[in-house]
Every structure is written in C-alpha cells, then in structure tokens.
C-alpha positions in Angstrom: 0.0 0.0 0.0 1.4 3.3 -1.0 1.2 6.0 1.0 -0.4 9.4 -1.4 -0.3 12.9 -0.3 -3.1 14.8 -1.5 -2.5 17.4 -3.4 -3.5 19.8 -1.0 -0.4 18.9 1.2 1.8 19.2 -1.9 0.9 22.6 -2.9 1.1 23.2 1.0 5.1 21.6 0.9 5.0 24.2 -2.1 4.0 27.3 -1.0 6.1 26.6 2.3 9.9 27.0 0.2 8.1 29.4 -1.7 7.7 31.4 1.6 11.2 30.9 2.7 12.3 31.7 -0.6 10.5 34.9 -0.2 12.1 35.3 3.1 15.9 35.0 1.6 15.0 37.6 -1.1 13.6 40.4 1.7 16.7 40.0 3.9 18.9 40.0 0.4 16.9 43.2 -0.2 17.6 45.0 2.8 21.2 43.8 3.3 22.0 45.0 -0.5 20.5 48.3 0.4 22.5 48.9 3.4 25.3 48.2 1.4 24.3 50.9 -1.1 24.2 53.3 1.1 27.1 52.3 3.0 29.6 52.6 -0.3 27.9 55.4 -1.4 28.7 57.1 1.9 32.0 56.0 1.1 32.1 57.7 -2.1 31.9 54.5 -4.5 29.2 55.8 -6.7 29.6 52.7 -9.3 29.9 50.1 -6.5 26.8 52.3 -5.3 24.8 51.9 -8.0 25.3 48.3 -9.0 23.9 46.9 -5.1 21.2 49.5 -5.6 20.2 47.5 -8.9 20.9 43.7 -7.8 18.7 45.0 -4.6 16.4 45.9 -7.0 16.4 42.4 -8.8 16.0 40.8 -5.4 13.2 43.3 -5.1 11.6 41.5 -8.1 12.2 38.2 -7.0 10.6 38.7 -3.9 7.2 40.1 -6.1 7.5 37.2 -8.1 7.2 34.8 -4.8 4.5 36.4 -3.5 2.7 36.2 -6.8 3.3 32.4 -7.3 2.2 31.8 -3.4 -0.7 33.8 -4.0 -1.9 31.8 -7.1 -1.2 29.0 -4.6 -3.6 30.4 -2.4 -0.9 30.9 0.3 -0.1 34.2 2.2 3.2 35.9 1.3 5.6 35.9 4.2 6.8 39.6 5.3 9.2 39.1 7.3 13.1 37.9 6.9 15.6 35.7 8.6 19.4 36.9 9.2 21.4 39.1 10.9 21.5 42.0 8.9 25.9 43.3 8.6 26.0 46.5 9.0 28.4 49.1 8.1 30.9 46.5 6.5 34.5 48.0 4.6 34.6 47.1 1.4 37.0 44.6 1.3 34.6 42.9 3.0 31.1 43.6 1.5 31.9 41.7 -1.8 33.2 38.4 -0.2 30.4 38.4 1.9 27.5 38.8 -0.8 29.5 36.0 -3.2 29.1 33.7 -0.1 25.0 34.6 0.4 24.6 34.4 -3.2 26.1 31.3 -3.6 24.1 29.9 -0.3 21.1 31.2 -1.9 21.6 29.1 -4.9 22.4 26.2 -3.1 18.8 26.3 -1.1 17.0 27.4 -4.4 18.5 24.3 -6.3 17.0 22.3 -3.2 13.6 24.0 -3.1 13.1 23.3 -7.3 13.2 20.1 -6.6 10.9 20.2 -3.9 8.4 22.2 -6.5 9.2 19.3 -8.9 9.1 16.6 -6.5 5.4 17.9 -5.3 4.1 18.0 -9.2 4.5 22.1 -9.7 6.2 22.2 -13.0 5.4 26.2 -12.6 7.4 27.0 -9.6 10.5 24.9 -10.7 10.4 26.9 -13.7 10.3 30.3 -11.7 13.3 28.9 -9.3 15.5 27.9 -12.8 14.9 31.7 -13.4 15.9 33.0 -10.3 18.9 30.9 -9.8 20.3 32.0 -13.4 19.9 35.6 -11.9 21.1 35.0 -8.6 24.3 33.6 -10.4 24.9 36.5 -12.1 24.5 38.2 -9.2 27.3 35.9 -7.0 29.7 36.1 -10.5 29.8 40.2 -10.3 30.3 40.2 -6.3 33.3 37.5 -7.0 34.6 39.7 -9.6 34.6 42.6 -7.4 36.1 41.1 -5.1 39.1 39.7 -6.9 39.5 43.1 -8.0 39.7 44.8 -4.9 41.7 41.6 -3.2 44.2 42.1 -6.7 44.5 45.8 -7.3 43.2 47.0 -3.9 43.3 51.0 -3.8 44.5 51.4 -7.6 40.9 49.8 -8.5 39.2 51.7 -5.5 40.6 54.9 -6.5 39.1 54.4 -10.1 35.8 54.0 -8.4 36.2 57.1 -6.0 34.0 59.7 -6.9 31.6 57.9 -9.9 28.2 58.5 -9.7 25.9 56.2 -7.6 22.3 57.7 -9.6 21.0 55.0 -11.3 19.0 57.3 -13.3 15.4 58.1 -14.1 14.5 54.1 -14.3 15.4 51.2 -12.0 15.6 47.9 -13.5 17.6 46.7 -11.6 21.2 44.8 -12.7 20.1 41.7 -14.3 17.7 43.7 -16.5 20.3 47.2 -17.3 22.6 44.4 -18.8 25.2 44.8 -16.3 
C-alpha cells in the first residue's frame, strides 16, 4: 500500500519554500540596500549603484514569490531571517554577498526540486529563473572582489568619486545588462 499525499499537502510543501524563498529575497533586499548606502557614503558611486540595482532584482524576486504563493492560495511571508551586517569595509562587502549568493543558490537548487518533487512544474520553472539571476548576481560580487583583493586602492581609487544615480529608471542589474 502506497502512502499518497493529497494534493492539498503538496501545494502546502510548495507554498512553504516558496515562503522561505520569499524570506531570503527580503533579507537579500535590505542587506544590498545597506550596502548601497554604506559605499555610497563611502564615495563609491559605481559600487553604489550596482547593489542598488541587484537589490532591485531581489526586489523583483521577492514580487514574483509572493505572486506564485498567492496563485497557490498561500499568504506571502513579510518578514526575513538573518542578521542584517552593518556598516561592512569594502573589502569585506563583496566576499560576503558571493558567499550569500552562492548559499542562496544552493537552497533554491534544493527547493526546485521540492516544487518538482510535489508536481508544480510552474514553480521549478520560476526557481531555474531565479537561480540564473542570482548567479549572475554571485559572478559580479566575485569579480569585485578579486578586484579589490588584486588591485586593492589602484581599482578603489578608479571608483572614488563615480556617480551612484542610477537614473530616471530602476531595472535593476540583471535587466540594465550589467
């Protein structure tokens, strides 16, 4: 005798890493955007502007969540789990955001195949999407990084000083073509 789970308790298993997907992208959101503010008090406008528009993407992620657990009939979590890092030196920051990033994809690679595992086809499909971006997203920290790590103040000091607008319209890194 096998043991079925209805499919109300699949779409529950569902909506649940939905949720805590939903959760990684809101503390992604607000630790990028303490970031931005953080290098643009430090006068890297570029660095600046580019966690400004990966917040942004996580931004959209997070909409995209809430809009699958809706159709789910599920409630969108508002809250986040972490300990936001606050005022972080550079040399730091982009070490740090490689390592969430990569984590992030880690999970999300674990919670598609929950989705796929519980028979929604649809929410695999929107993790696939989001880890391509989050990758993106942990490819430019690491480059960052290596810069600074490589050419330390000679690659700051070209920074120094750039703008951190990101101009009349936001759509965020993955979508500017960063």
């Amino acid at each position: 005798m096998t043991d079925k789970i209805s499919r109300e308790e699949r779409k529950a298993r569902v909506v649940e890493v939905l949720n805590q997907a939903r959760s990684m992208e809101l503390f992604a959101i607000t630790q990028y955007m303490n970031q931005h503010y953080n290098l643009d008090d430090m006068d890297y406008g570029e660095l600046a502007k580019n966690m400004k528009l990966v917040a942004i993407d996580e931004m959209r992620h997070a909409e995209m969540f809430a809009e699958r657990i809706k159709e789910l009939d599920g409630e969108p979590t508002t809250s986040y789990e972490g300990e936001l890092q606050k005022g972080q030196d550079v040399n730091v920051i982009y070490p740090y955001d490689t390592q969430l990033e990569d984590d992030t994809i880690d999970v999300y690679s674990q919670f598609l195949l929950t989705c796929r595992d519980n028979g929604d086809s649809i929410s695999a499909k929107l993790f696939e999407t989001i880890i391509e971006e989050e990758q993106a997203h942990m490819s430019y920290f690491d480059n960052v990084g290596n810069h600074i790590n490589t050419l330390g103040d000679t690659y700051l000091s070209k920074i120094a000083g750039t703008s951190a607008s990101t101009g009349a319209s936001t759509k965020g890194f993955i979508i500017s073509g960063q």
